[in-house]
matplotlib code that plots the C-alpha trace (Angstrom):
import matplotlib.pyplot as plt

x = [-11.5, -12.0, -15.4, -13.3, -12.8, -16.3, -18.0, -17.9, -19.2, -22.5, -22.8, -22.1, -20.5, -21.3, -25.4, -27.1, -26.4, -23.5, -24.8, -24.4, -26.6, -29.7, -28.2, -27.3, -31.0, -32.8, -30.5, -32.0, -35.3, -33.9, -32.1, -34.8, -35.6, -32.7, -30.1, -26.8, -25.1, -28.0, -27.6, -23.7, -24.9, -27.4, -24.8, -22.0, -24.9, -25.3, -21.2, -22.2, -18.9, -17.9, -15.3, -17.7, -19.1, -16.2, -16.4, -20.0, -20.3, -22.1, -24.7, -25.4, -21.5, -19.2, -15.8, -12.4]
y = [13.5, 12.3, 10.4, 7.4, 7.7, 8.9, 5.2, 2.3, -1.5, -0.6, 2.7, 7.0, 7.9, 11.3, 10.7, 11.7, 8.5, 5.9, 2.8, 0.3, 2.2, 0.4, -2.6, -1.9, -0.4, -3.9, -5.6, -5.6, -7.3, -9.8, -10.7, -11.1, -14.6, -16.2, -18.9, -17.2, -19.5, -18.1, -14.5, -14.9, -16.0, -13.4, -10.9, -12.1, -12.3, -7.8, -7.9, -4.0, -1.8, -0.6, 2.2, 3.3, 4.3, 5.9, 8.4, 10.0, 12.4, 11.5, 14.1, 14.2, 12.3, 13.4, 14.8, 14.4]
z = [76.8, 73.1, 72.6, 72.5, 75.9, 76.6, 75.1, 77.4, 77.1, 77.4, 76.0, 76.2, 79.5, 79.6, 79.6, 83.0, 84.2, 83.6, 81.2, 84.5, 86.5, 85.4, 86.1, 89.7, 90.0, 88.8, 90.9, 94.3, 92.8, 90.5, 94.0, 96.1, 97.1, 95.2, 97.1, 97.5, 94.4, 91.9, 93.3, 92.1, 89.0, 88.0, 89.2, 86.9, 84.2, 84.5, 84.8, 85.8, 85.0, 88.5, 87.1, 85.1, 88.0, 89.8, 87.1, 88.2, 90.9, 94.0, 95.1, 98.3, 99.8, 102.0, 100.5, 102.0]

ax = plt.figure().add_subplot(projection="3d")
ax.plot(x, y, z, "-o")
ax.set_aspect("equal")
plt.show()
C-alpha cells in the first residue's frame, strides 16, 4: 500500500488502532439516556468510518 492509501478522514490507518475507533468507544456513553431521534443525531455527528474498520483484524473472532 502507498501511504496514500494508508491515511483516512480522520487520520493514519496503520496506527494500533483505526482513527474511528475512539469514536465507536465514546459512543455507548454519549448514548445513554438520549431519545432515539437525538441518538441518530449524535451518531451522524461521529460519522465513524465503518471500512476503516473492515481493515483491522479482530482478535479473538471466529474465521471462516
Amino acid at each position: 500500500m502507498t501511504p496514500d492509501e494508508l491515511t483516512g478522514p480522520r487520520g493514519r490507518l496503520d496506527g494500533p488502532q483505526p482513527p474511528s475507533q475512539a469514536l465507536l468507544d465514546i459512543l455507548p456513553e454519549l448514548l445513554t439516556g438520549t431519545e432515539f431521534a437525538c441518538a441518530r443525531i449524535i451518531v451522524a455527528s461521529l460519522d465513524p468510518d465503518i471500512e476503516e474498520l473492515a481493515l483491522t483484524p479482530v482478535t479473538g473472532a471466529a474465521h471462516a
